[in-house]
Structures are given as C-alpha cells and as structure tokens.
KEVEXSE-486035 format. One line per 10 residues: number of its first residue (from 1); their letters; for each residue x, y, z of C-alpha. Coordinates in steps of 0.001 Angstrom, whole numbers, plus 500000, padded with zeros to 6 digits. Example, Ala and Ser with C-alpha at 12.3 -4.5 7.8 and 13.67 -1.06 7.14 Angstrom:
KEVEXSE-486035
1) as) 512300,495500,507800; 513670,498940,507140
***
This chain:
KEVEXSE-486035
1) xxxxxxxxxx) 239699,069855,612607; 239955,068231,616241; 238805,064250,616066; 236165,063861,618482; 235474,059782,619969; 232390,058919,622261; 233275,056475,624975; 230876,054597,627842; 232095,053282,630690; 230430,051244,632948
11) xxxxxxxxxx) 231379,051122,636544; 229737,048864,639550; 228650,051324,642630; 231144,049074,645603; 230456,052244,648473; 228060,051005,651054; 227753,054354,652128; 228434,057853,651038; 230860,058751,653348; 235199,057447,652800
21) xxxxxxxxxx) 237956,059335,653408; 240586,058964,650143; 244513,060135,649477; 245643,060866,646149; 248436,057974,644823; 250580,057620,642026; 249270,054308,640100; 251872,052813,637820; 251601,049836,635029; 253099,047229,637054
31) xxxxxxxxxx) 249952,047927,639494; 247644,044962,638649; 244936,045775,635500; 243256,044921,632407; 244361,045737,628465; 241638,047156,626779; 240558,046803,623231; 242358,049872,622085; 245606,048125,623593; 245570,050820,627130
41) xxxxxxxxxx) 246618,049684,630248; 243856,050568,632483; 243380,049994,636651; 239759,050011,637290; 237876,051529,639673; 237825,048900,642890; 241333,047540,642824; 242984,047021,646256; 246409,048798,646133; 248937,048592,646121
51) xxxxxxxxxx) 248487,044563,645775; 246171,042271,646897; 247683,041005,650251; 249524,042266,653098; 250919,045364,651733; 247435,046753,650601; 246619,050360,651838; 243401,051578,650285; 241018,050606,646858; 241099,053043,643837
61) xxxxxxxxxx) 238243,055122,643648; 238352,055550,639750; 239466,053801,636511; 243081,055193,635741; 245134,054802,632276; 248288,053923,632864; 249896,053090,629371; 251799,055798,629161; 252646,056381,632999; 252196,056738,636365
71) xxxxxxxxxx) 249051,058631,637102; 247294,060159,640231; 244269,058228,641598; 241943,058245,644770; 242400,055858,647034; 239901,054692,649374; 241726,053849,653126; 238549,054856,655271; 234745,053563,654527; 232390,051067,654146
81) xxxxxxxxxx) 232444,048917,651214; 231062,046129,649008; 233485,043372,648653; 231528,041199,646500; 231057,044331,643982; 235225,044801,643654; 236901,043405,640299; 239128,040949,642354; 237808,039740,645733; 240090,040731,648100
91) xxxxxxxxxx) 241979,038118,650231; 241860,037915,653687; 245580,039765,654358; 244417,042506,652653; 240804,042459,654665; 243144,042825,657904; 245843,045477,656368; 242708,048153,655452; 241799,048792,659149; 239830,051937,657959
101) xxxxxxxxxx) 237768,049916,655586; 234608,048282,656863; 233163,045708,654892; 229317,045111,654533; 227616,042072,652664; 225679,043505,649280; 222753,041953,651260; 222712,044388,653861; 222195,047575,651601; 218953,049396,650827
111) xx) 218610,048579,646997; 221381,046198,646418
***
C-alpha cells in the first residue's frame, strides 16, 4: 500500500501586480537555501538568482527541492515586485542587474 504524507506550505504573496514575464532555470544546491526539518535542501520561492549581487538575473517564482539535484524553476526577470516581502532583501547590485524588475514599497499596494 502507497504511504501517503500531508504537507502545508506557507508562502508570502511578493508580486505587486499580476503581470511578470518568467524563464525556466536549472536551480542547483550550491544556489543559496534553507535545510528543512526532514534534512531537504530547499530554495524558496523569492530568492534572487543566481546570487544576491551583480550577477543576479531574475527571483524564483516557486519553492524548489534541490537535495537530490538540479531542478527546473521559474524565474521572475520582468515585473513588479515587493522587496520587503522576499526571504533575503536584495542588495543594491542586484536592484540595478534586474532591469526588468520594478520594485514597489508594500505600502503602495491595495491590501498590503
């Protein structure tokens, strides 16, 4: 009989607008992330990649596990976004790499 487990995940809304254009990537473990308590290497949704500086291209659009490998994930390089809603803030040379992301304060949207 098939073992069945029940997961939630909880994931912070960082689009400031329903519209981004997004390439699919290849994510691998030495990509900055978190160990969870089952001991999986996971890169959550909102991490700049491929680091958070100069080189940076795009944020992940979804929580990937990479443990195992590399895996394929969205990556945000046009829309508006929510820096202060982002696991890691990003730093100013990644701000001015992303020229297709715009950045809006969490101040400015309907709702917050």
């Amino acid at each position: 009989m098939p073992s069945v487990s029940k997961q939630t995940a909880n994931q912070v809304n960082f689009l400031a607008s329903s519209r981004f254009q997004s390439f699919t990537e290849y994510v691998d473990n030495t990509t900055a992330g978190a160990i969870d308590d089952a001991g999986r290497k996971l890169i959550p949704a909102g991490t700049i990649w491929p680091a958070n500086d100069a080189t940076a291209k795009g944020i992940t659009i979804n929580t990937v596990d990479v443990t195992e490998n590399a895996q394929p994930v969205g990556v945000i390089v046009e829309g508006y976004l929510l820096a202060q809603r982002l696991p890691v803030a990003p730093s100013d040379a990644a701000k001015t790499a992303m020229t297709g992301i715009k950045w809006r304060d969490v101040s400015e949207t309907p709702g917050k």
